[in-house]
C-alpha positions in Angstrom: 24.9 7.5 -11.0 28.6 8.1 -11.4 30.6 6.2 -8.3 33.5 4.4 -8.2 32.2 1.9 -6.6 29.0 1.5 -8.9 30.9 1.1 -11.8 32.9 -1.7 -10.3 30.5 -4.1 -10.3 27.7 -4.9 -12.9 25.3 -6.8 -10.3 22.4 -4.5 -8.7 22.0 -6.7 -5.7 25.9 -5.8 -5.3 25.4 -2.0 -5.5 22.6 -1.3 -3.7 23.0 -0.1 0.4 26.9 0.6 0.2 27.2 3.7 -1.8 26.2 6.7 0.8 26.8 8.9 -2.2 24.5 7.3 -4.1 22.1 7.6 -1.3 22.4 11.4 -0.9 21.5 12.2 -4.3 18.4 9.6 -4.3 17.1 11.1 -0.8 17.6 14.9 -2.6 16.0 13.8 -5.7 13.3 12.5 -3.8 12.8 15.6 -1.9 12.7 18.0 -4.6 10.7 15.6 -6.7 8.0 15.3 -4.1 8.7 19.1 -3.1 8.2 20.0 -6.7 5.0 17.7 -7.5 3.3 19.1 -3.7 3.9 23.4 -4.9 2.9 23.5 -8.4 0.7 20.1 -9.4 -1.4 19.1 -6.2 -4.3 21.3 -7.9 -4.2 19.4 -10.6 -2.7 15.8 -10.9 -4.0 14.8 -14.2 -1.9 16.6 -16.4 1.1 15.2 -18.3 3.7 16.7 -16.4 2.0 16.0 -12.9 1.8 12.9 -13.8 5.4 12.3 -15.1 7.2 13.7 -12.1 5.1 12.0 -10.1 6.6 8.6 -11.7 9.8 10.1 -11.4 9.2 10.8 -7.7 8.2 7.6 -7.0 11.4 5.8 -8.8 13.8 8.1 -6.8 11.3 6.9 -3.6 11.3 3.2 -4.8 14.8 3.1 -5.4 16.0 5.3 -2.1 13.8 2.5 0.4 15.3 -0.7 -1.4 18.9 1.3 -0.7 17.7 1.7 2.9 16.1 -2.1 3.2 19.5 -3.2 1.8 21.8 -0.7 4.1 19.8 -1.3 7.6 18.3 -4.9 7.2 19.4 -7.1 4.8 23.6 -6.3 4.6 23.7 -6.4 8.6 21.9 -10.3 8.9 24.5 -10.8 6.6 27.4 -9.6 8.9 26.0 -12.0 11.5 25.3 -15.1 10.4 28.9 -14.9 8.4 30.2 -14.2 12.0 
């Protein structure tokens, strides 16, 4: 993803939970993904493409909940035990 302030750094453990922007297009991704996957491949989730946006879905879903681990839990213990 193209942010400013993803490109800054090079560490992961440094990106992830401060870029809302970031976030946003994860959590739409996600939708549609899962959106997508629900409408037209429910019926029948062994073919090639069910199967491959339902990887997909699951990296955007993987990768949105470590954001929100990071964002709600992990970033704000830090904030109080450096206080």
């Amino acid at each position: 993803m193209t942010c400013v302030r993803c490109n800054k750094t090079e560490k992961i453990t440094q990106k992830l939970g401060r870029c809302q922007r970031c976030m946003n297009q994860l959590t739409v991704l996600s939708i549609l993904s899962w959106g997508i996957w629900w409408l037209f491949f429910k019926e029948d989730p062994r073919t090639i493409n069910a199967i491959t946006l339902m990887m997909a879905a699951c990296a955007f879903s993987g990768l949105l909940s470590i954001h929100l681990v990071m964002k709600f839990v992990i970033l704000p213990l830090r904030k109080r035990n450096t206080k």
